[in-house]
LUMVO-282169 format. One record per residue (C-alpha): chain; residue in one letter; residue number from 1; x, y, z. Coordinates in pm, 1 decimal, always signed. Layout:
N
<rec unit="A" code="a" pos="NUM" east="X" north="Y" up="Z"/>
...
END
This chain:
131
<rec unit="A" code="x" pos="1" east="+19411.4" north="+21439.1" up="+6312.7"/>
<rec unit="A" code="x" pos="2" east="+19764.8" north="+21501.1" up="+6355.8"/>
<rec unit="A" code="x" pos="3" east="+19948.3" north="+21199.4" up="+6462.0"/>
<rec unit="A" code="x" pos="4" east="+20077.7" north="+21330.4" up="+6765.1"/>
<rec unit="A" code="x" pos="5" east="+19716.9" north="+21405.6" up="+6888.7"/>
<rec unit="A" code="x" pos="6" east="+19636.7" north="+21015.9" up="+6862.1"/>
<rec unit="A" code="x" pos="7" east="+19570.9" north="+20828.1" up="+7166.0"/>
<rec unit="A" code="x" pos="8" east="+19804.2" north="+20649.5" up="+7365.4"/>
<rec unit="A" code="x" pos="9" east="+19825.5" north="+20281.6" up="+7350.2"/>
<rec unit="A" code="x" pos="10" east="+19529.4" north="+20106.3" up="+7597.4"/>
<rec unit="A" code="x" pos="11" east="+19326.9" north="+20388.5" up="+7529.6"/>
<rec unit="A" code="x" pos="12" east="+18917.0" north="+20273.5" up="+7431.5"/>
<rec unit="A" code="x" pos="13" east="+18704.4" north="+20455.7" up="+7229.1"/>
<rec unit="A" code="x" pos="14" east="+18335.4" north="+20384.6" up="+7195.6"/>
<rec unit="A" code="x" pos="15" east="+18036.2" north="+20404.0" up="+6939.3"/>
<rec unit="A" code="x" pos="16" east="+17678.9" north="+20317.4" up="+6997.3"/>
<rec unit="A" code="x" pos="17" east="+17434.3" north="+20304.0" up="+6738.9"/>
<rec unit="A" code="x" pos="18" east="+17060.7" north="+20112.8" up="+6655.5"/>
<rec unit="A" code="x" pos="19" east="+17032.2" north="+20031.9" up="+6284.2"/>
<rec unit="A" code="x" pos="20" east="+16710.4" north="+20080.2" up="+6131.5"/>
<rec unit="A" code="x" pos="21" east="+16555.9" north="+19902.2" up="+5863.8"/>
<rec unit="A" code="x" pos="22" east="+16594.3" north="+20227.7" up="+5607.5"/>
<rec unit="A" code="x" pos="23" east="+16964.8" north="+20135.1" up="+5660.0"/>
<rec unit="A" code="x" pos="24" east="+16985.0" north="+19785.1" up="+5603.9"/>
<rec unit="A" code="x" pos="25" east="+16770.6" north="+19828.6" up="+5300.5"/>
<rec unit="A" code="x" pos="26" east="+17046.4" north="+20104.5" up="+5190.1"/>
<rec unit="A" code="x" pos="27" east="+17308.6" north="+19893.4" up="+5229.7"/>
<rec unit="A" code="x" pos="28" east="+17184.5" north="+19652.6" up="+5045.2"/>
<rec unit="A" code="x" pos="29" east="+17122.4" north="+19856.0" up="+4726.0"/>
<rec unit="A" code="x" pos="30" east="+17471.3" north="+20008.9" up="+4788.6"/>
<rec unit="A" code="x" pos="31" east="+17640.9" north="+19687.9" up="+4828.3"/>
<rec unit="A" code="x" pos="32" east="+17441.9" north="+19446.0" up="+4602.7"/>
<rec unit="A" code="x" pos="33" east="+17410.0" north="+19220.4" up="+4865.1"/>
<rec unit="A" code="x" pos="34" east="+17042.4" north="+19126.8" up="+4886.5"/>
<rec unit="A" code="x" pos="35" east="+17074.5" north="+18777.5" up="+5053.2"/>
<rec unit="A" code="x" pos="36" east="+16708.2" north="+18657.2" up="+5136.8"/>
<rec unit="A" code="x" pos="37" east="+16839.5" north="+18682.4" up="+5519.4"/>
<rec unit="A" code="x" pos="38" east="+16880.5" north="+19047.7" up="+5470.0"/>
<rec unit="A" code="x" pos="39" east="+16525.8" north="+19127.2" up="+5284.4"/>
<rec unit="A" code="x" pos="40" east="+16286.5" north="+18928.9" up="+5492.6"/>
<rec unit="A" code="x" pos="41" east="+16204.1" north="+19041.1" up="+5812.8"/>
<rec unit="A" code="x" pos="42" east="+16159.6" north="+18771.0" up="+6070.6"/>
<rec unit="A" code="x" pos="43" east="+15869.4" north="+18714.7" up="+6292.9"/>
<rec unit="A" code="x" pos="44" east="+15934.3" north="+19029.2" up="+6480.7"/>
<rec unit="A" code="x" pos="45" east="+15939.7" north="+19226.1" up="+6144.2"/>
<rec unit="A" code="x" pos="46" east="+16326.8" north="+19279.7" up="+6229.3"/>
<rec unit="A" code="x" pos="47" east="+16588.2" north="+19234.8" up="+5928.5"/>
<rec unit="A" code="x" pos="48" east="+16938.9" north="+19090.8" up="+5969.2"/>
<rec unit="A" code="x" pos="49" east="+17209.1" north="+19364.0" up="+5983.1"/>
<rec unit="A" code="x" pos="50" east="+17447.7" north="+19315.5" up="+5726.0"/>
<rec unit="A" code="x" pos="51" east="+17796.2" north="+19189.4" up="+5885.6"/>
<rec unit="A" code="x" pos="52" east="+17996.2" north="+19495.4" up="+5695.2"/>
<rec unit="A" code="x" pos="53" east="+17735.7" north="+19680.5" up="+5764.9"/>
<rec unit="A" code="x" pos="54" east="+17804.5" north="+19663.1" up="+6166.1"/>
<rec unit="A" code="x" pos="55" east="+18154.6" north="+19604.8" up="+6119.0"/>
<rec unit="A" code="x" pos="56" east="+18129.5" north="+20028.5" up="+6008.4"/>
<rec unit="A" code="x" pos="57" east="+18135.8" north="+20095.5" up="+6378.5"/>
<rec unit="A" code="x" pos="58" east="+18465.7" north="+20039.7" up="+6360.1"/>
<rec unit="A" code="x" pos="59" east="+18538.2" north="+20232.4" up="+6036.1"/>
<rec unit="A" code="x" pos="60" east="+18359.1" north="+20486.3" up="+6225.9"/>
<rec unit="A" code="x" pos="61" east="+18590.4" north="+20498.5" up="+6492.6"/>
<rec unit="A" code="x" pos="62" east="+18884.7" north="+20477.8" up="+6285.7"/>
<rec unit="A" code="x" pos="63" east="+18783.2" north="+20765.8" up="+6084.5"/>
<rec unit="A" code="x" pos="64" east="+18736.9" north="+20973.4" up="+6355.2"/>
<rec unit="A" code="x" pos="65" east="+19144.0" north="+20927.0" up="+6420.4"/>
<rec unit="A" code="x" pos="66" east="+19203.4" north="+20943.5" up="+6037.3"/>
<rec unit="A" code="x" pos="67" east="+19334.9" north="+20634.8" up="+5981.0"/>
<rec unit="A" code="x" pos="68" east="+19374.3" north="+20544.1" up="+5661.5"/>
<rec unit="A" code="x" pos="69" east="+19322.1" north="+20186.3" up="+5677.5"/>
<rec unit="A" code="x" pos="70" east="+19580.9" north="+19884.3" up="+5563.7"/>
<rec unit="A" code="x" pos="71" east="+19409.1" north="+19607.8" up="+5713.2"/>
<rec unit="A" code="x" pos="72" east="+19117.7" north="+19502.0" up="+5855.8"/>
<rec unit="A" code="x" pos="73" east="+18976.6" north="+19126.6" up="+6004.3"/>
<rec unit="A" code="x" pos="74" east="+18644.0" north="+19078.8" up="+6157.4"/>
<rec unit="A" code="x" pos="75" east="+18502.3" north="+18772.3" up="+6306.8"/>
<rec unit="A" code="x" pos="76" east="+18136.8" north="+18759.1" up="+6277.2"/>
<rec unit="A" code="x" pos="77" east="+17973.9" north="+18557.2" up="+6614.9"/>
<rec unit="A" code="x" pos="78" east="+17616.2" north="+18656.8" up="+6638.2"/>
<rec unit="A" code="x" pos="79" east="+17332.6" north="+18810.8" up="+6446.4"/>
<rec unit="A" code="x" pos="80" east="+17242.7" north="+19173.7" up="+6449.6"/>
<rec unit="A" code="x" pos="81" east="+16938.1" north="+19249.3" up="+6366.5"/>
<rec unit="A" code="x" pos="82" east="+16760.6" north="+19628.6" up="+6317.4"/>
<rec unit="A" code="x" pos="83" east="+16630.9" north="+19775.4" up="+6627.5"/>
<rec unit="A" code="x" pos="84" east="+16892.9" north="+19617.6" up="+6874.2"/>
<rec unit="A" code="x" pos="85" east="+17100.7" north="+19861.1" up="+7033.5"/>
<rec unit="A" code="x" pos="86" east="+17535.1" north="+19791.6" up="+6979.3"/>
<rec unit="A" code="x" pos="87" east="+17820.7" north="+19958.2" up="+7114.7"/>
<rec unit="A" code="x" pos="88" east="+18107.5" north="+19939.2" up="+6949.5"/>
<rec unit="A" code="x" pos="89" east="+18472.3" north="+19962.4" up="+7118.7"/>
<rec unit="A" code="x" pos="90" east="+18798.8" north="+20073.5" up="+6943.8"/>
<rec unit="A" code="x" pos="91" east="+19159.8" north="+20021.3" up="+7165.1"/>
<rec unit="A" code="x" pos="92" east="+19437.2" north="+20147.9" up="+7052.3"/>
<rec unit="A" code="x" pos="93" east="+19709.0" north="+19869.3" up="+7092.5"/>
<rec unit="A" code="x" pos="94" east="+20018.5" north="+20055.8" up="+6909.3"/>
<rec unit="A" code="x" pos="95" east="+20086.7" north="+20402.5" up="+6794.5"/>
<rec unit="A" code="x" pos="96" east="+20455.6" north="+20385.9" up="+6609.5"/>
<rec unit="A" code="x" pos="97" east="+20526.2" north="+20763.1" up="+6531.0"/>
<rec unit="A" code="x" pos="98" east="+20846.5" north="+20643.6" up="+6326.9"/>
<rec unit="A" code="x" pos="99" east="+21191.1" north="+20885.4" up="+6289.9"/>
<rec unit="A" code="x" pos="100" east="+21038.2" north="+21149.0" up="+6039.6"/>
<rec unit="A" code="x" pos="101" east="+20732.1" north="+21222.4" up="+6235.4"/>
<rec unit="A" code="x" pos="102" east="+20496.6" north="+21263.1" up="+5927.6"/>
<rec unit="A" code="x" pos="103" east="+20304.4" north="+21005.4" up="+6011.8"/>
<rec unit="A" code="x" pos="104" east="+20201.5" north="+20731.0" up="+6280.5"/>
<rec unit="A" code="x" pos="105" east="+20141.1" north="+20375.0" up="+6264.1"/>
<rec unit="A" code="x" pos="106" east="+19845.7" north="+20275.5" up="+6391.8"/>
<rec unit="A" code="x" pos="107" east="+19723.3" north="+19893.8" up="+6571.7"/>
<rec unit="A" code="x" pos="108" east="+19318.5" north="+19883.8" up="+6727.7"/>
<rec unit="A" code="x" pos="109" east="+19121.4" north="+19586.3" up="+6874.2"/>
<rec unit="A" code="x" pos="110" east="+18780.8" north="+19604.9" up="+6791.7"/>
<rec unit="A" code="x" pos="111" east="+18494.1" north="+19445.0" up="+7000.5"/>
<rec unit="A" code="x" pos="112" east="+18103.1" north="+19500.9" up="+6945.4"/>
<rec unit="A" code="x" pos="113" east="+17810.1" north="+19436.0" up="+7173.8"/>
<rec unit="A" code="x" pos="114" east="+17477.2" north="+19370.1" up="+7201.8"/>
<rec unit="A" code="x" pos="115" east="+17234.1" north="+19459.1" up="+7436.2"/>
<rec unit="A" code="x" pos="116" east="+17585.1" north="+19577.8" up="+7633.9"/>
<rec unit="A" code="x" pos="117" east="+17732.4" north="+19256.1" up="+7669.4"/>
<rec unit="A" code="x" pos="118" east="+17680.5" north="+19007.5" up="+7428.0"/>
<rec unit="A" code="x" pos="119" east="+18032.8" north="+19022.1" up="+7165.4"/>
<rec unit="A" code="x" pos="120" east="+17821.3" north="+19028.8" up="+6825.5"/>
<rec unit="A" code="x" pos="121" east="+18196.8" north="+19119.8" up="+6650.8"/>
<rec unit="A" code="x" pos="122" east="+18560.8" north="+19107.3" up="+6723.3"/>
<rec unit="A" code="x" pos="123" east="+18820.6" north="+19219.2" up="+6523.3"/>
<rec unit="A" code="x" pos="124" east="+19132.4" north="+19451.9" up="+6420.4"/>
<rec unit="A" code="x" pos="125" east="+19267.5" north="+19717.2" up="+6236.0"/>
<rec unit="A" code="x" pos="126" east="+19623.1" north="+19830.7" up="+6095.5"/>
<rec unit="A" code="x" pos="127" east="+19699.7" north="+20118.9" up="+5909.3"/>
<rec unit="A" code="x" pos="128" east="+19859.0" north="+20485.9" up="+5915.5"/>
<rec unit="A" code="x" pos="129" east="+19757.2" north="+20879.5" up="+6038.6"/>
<rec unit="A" code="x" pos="130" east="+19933.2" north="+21114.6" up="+5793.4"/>
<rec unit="A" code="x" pos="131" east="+20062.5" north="+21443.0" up="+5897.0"/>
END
């Protein structure tokens, strides 16, 4: 994306998505992470989402802008579990296009749901569009 094609400061983008178990078990092998809590399905046969995992909404988002990310927090407040449905919004708080215009300086909130209302995630991003 160029950076003056980003979009303005306030501006929310959104992501929905329902992880499946194929995906969780993917991750896992991926990231190494095979915490019990991630392999076991619960009584519902559902397995816990991994946080990163759902926190790739927001990577999502971001890498739709091009961002190339500098930092990133997330805060982690409820369980996700496969089969639940999440939306995931992205707002833009700062866009810094700078004197030489090659590139932009980016600043997003990020805030996921579950079930539409229920925050599962909050979090932020920093980082930079090239030209």
């Amino acid at each position: 994306m160029d950076p003056d094609d980003l979009p303005s400061p306030g501006t929310t983008l959104r992501y929905e998505r329902t992880f499946s178990v194929e995906e969780v078990e993917a991750f896992a092998d991926l990231s190494e992470d095979r915490g019990e809590h991630h392999e076991v399905p619960d009584e519902d046969g559902r397995l816990l989402v991994h946080g990163l995992l759902t926190a790739t909404m927001a990577t999502k988002i971001g890498g739709d802008l091009d961002v190339l990310a500098r930092t990133m927090t997330f805060d982690f407040h409820r369980p996700v579990y496969t089969g639940q449905r999440i939306g995931c919004e992205v707002t833009v708080e700062a866009v810094d296009h700078g004197d030489d215009g090659d590139r932009a300086e980016v600043e997003a909130d990020v805030v996921c749901h579950r079930d539409g209302d229920e925050v599962v995630l909050t979090g932020g991003f920093e980082g930079v569009v090239l030209a």
